[in-house]
N, C-alpha and C positions, 0 to 999 in steps of 0.2 A: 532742464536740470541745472542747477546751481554748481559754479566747483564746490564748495562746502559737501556738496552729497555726493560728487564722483570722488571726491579725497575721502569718505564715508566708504565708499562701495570695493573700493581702490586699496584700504588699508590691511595692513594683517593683521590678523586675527591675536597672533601673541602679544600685540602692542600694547592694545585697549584692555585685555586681562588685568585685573589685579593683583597684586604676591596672593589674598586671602584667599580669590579665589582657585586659584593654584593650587594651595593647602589643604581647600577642600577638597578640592576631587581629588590630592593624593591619601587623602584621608579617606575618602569614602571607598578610593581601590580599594586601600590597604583592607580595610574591613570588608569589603564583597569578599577580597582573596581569603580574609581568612576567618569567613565563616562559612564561605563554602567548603572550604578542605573540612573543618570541624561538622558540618553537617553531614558530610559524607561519610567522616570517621562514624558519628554518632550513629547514623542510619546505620553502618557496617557493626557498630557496638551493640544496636538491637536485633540484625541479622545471627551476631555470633549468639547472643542469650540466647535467641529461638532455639539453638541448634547444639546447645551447651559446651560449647568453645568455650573453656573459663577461662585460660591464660590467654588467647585473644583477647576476650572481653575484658579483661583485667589491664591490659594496654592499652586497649582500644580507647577506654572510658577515661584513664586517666589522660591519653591525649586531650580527649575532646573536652573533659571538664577543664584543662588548663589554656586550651584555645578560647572557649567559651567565656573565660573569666579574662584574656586578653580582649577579647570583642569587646565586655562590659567596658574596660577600661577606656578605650575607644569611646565607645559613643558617650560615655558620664565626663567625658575628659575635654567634649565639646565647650569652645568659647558662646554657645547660646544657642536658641529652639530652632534656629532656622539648621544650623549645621546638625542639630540631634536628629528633625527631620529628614535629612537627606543621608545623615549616615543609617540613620531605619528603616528607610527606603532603601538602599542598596543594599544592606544587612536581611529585610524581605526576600528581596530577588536572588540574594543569593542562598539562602536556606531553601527555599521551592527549588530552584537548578540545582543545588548539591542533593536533594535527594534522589532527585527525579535520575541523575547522573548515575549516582551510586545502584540505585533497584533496578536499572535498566542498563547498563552497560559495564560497571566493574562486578559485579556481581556475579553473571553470568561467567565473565572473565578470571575470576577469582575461583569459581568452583572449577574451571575445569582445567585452572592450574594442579589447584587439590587432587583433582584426579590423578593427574601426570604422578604426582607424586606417591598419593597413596596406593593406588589399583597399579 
């Protein structure tokens, strides 16, 4: 081995970053976080219709449509296709984990808080 490649193997990692890419992945968190909360709301906003919870659903949805239209802003707010790509990809993953979240875990959690209170 070459120093060239032990000064390679040797170095840290936050050196050789870029500010851009930085940006991105603060960017692409930012969006995973906040369309998995908004997918969860949403999932919770089609639970409540089933069940004709209006004045839930009535908060619930205007949550999620104004998360929703934050997320848009987000990914059309990208400087070009590679970062549109990767914030849609994390924007993916995180709509499938926020539902999957919501119908399996708060869910359950949420009715038998319901109960506590109403029975």
């Amino acid at each position: 081995m070459e120093e060239d490649d032990i000064k390679w193997l040797c170095r840290d990692s936050y050196e050789t970053e870029s500010k851009e890419t930085k940006e991105l992945r603060i960017r692409c968190i930012r969006s995973f976080i906040l369309v998995l909360v908004c997918d969860m709301i949403s999932s919770f906003d089609n639970y409540a219709y089933t069940h004709d919870w209006f004045y839930t659903q009535m908060v619930s949805g205007a949550v999620s449509q104004l998360g929703w239209l934050t997320a848009s802003f987000l990914f059309f707010n990208a400087k070009n296709n590679r970062e549109r790509i990767f914030i849609g990809l994390s924007e993916c993953a995180a709509a499938s984990i926020g539902s999957t979240l919501m119908l399996g875990w708060v869910k359950p959690w949420y009715l038998e808080f319901l109960k506590g209170i109403v029975y």
